[in-house]
C-alpha positions in Angstrom: -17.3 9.4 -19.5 -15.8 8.6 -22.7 -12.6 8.7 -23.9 -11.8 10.0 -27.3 -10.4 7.3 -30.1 -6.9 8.8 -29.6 -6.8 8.0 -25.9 -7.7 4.7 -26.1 -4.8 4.5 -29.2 -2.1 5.7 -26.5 -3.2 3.5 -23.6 -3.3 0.3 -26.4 -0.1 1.4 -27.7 1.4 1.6 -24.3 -0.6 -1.5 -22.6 1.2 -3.4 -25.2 4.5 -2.6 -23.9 6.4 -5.1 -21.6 7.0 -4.2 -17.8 10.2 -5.3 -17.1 10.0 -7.7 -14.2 7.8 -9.5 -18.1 11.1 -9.6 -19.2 12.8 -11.6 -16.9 13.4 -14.9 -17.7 13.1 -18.7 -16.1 11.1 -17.1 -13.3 14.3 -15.4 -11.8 13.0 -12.9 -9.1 12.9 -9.1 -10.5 15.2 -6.6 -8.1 14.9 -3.5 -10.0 18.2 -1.9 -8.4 20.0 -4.8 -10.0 18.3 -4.2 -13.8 19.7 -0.6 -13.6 23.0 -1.1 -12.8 21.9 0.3 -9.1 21.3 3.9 -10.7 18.4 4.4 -8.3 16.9 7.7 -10.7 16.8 5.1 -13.5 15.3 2.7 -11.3 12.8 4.9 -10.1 11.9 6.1 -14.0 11.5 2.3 -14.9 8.6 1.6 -12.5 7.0 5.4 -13.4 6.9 3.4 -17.3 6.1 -0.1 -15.4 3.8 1.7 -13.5 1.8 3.6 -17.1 1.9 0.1 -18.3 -0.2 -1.1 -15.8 -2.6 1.4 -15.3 -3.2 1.5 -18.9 -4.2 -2.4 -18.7 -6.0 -1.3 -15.8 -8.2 1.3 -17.7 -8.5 -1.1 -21.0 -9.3 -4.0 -19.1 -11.9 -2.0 -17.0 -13.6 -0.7 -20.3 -13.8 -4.1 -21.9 -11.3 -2.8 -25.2 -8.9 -5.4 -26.1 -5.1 -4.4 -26.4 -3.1 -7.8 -26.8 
């Protein structure tokens, strides 16, 4: 299977995004109910987007295409 140019624009696009837990700093342990203020729907959204993140890595990485 091969994916079209545009595909493989939106998964480098979004594979360059940070996850959150990236954005911690000085190692400090990520607790995602703490990021969001302990909205649990916004917590929930943020690992759907950590979640794209990492499957578009996933796919990139799989297919050998660079994205950094």
């Amino acid at each position: 299977m091969e994916l079209s140019k545009e595909v493989i624009h939106l998964l480098k696009k979004n594979a360059q995004d940070e996850t959150r837990p990236e954005c911690v700093e000085d190692g400090e342990y990520f607790i995602p109910y703490d990021w969001f203020g302990g909205n649990m729907d916004d917590a929930y959204n943020g690992g759907v987007e950590d979640g794209a993140i990492h499957l578009s890595r996933t796919i990139l990485d799989d297919l050998g295409i660079e994205y950094k």
